[in-house]
C-alpha positions in Angstrom: 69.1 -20.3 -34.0 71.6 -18.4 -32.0 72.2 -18.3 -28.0 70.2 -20.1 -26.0 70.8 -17.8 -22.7 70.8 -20.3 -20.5 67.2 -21.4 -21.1 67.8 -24.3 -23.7 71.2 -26.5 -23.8 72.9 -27.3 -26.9 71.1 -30.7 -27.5 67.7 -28.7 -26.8 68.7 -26.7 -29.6 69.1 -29.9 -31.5 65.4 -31.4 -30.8 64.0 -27.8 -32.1 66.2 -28.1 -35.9 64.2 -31.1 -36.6 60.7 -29.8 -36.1 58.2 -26.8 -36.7 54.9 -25.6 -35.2 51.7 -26.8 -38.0 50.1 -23.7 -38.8 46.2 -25.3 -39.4 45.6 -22.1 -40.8 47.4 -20.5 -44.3 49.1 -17.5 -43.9 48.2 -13.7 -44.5 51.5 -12.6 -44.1 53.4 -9.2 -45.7 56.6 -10.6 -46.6 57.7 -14.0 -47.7 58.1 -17.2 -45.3 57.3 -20.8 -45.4 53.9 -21.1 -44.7 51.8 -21.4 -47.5 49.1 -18.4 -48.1 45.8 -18.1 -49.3 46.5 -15.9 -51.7 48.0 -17.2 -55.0 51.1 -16.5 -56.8 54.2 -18.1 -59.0 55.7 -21.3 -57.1 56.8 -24.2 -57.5 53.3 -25.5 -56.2 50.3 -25.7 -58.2 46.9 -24.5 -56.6 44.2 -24.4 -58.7 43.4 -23.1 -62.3 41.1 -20.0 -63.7 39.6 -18.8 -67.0 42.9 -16.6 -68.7 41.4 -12.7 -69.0 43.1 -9.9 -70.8 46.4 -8.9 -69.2 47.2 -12.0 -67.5 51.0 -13.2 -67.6 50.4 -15.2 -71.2 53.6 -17.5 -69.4 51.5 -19.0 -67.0 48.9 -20.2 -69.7 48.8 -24.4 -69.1 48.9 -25.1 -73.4 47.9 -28.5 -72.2 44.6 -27.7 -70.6 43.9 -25.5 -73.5 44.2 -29.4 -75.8 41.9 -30.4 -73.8 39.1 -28.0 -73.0 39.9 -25.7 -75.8 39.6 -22.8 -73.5 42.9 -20.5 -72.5 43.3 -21.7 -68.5 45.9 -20.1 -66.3 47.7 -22.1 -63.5 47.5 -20.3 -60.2 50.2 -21.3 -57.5 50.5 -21.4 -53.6 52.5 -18.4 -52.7 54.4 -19.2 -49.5 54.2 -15.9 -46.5 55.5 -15.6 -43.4 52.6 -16.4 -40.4 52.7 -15.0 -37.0 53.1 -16.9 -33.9 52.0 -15.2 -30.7 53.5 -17.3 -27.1 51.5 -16.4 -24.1 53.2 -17.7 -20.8 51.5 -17.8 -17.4 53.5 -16.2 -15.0 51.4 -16.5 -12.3 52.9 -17.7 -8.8 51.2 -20.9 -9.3 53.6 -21.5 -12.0 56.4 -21.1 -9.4 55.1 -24.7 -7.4 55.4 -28.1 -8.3 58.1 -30.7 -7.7 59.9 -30.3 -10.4 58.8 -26.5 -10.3 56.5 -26.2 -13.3 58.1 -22.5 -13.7 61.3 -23.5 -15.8 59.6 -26.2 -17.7 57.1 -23.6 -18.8 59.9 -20.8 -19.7 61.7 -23.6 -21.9 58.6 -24.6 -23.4 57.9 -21.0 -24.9 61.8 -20.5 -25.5 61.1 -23.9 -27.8 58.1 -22.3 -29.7 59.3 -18.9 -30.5 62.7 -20.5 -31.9 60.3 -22.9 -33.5 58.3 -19.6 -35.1 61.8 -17.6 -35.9 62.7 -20.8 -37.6 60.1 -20.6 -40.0 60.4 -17.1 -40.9 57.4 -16.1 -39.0 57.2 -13.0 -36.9 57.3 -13.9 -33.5 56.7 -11.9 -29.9 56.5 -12.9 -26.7 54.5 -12.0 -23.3 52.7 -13.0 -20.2 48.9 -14.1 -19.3 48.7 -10.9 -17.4 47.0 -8.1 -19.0 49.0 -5.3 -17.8 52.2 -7.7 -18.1 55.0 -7.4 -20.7 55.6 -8.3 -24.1 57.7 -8.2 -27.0 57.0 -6.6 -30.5 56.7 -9.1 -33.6 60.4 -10.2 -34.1 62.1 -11.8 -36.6 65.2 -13.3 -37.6 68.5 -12.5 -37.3 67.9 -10.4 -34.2 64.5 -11.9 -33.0 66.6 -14.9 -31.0 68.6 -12.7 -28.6 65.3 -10.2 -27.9 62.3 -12.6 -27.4 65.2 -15.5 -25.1 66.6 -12.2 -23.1 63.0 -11.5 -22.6 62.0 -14.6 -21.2 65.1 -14.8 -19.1 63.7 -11.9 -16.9 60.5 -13.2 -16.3 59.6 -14.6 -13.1 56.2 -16.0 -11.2 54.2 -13.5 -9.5 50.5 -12.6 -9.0 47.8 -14.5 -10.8 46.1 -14.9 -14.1 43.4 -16.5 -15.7 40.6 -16.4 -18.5 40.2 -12.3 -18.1 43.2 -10.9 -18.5 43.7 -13.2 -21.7 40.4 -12.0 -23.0 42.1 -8.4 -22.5 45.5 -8.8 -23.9 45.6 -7.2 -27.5 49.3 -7.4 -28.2 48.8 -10.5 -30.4 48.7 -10.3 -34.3 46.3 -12.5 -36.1 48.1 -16.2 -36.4 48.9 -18.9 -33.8 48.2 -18.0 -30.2 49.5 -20.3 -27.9 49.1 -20.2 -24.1 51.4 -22.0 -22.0 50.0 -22.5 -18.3 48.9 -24.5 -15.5 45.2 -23.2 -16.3 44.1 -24.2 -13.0 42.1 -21.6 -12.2 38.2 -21.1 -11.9 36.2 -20.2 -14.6 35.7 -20.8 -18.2 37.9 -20.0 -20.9 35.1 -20.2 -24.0 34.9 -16.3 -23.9 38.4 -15.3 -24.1 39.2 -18.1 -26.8 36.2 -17.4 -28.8 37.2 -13.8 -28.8 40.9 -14.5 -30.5 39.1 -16.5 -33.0 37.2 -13.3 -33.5 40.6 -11.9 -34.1 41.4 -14.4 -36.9 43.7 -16.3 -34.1 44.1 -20.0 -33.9 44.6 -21.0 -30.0 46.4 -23.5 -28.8 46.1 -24.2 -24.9 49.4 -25.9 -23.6 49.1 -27.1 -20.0 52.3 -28.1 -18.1 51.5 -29.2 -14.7 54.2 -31.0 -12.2 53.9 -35.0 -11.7 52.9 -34.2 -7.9 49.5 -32.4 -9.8 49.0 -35.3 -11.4 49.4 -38.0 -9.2 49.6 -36.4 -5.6 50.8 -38.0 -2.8 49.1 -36.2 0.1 47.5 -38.1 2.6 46.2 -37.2 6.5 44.8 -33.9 7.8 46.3 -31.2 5.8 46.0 -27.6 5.5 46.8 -26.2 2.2 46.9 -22.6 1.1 46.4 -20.9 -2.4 49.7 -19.6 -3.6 47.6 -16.8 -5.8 44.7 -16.0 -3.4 46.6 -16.6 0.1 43.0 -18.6 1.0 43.4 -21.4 3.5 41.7 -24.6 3.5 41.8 -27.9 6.0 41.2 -31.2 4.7 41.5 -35.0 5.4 43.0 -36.4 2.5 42.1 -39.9 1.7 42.1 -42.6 -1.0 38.7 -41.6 -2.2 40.0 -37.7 -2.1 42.7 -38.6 -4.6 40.0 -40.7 -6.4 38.4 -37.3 -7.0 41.0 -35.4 -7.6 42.4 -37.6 -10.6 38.8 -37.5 -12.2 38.5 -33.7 -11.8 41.4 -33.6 -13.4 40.4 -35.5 -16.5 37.2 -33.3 -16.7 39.4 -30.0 -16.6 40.9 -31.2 -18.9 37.8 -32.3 -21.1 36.4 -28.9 -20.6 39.7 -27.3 -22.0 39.8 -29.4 -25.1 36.1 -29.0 -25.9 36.7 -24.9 -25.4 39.9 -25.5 -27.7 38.0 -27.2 -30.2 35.1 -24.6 -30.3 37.4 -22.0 -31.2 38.7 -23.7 -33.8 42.2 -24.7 -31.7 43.7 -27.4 -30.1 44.5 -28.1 -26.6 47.4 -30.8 -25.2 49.2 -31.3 -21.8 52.9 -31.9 -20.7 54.6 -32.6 -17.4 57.2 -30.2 -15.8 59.2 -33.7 -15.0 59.6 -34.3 -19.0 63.0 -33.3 -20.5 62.5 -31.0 -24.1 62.4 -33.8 -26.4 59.6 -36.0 -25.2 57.9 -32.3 -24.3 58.3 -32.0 -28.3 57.2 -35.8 -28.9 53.7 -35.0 -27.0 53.5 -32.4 -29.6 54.3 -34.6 -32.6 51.5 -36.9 -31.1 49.1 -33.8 -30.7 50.0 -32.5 -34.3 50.8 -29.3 -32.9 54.5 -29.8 -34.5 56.0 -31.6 -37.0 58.8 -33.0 -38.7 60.3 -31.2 -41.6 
């Protein structure tokens, strides 16, 4: 998979040679992959059969079909394309907090995918939440490794993002969109997601948050600022505080899924304190990888 760039160690790189991203969707691609396609062709997998018309390739007549409906059938097979895979990555300064920092967690996480994605053959890019932000073009292998790591390795969190600015991004290709982010943020993100479905893009919402967003351990009279906003708020935190928090939380998260779901994609959640591998494993349980 070639250099890492200091984002993913050697035995990262050996969690990633086992696995792939599942493509729910088949493939549209132009040139030829390992995903399988919805169009038909000559493989060594058998899709479906059709009447035989004049000019058809008499070698793909099935003589045994014929025996048995006396009619000429032809054997149609899955032709296997290359799929896109579009990474979005929040790099919002909220991204930046967190203890472990949810920042490098989520920079290895879309390092994993786009590896993942080159891996399979698919045309990959790269680029942030932000609509004016950066991005790659749709890379492939052999030079797509060095581009869309050296790309990531100059990205750093800044500003803010949410639901808008991925509504207004339009860099991304139909295929797999996936969005790697805190999403703490106000605001729903049905509009944006139903509009890549629009766009013939499967989302998938990958949340990374650090294990003192999980489980915090604030207590007393606090004042706690916005990273993104610079807004200031004082608060006593309690017990029955965290008590809310925690079942916020799970609602968020509810809400995320359900808006996933809708759009026909799939929604899962990681912590920034989890090393590659069982960041992968939460996948595997998810279905968003798999084994090959």
């Amino acid at each position: 998979m070639g250099s890492a760039q200091g984002i993913l160690s050697t035995d990262e790189l050996a969690v990633l040679a086992r696995l792939e991203i599942d493509h729910r969707r088949r493939a549209r691609g132009m040139y030829p992959g390992q995903r399988r396609s919805a169009r038909t062709a000559r493989s060594p997998e058998l899709a479906d059969f059709r009447p035989y018309a004049a000019g058809d390739d008499v070698r793909q007549i099935d003589w045994r079909a014929y025996a048995r409906l006396e009619r000429l059938m032809l054997r149609l097979y899955v032709a296997e394309e290359e799929s896109v895979l579009n990474v979005v990555v929040d790099t919002s300064e909220s991204m930046g907090v967190g203890s472990p920092a949810k920042w490098p967690a989520a920079r290895r996480l879309a390092a994993a995918l786009a590896l993942l994605g080159l891996a399979a053959m698919d045309r990959v890019a790269v680029g942030t939440l932000q609509r004016s932000g950066p991005f790659t073009p749709h890379l492939r292998l052999p030079g797509g490794t060095r581009r869309l790591l050296g790309f990531l390795a100059t990205l750093e969190p800044g500003g803010g993002a949410g639901p808008e600015e991925l509504a207004g991004l339009r860099w991304m290709r139909p295929g797999v969109t996936v969005v790697v982010s805190d999403f703490l943020v106000e605001g729903s993100w049905r509009p944006a997601l139903a509009g890549l479905g629009q766009r013939h893009q499967e989302p998938l919402l990958w949340q990374v948050l650090a294990p003192d967003e999980e489980e915090p351990r604030l207590s007393g009279d606090l004042r706690l600022r916005d990273v993104e906003s610079g807004s200031l708020r004082e608060m006593t935190v309690t017990p029955r505080v965290v008590a809310e928090y925690r079942k916020a939380l799970t609602a968020h998260r509810a809400g995320l899924e359900e808006q996933a779901v809708a759009a026909g994609g799939r929604f899962l959640h990681t912590s920034s304190g989890d090393d590659l591998e069982a960041t992968m494993r939460a996948g595997l349980q998810a279905g968003v990888v798999r084994r090959r």
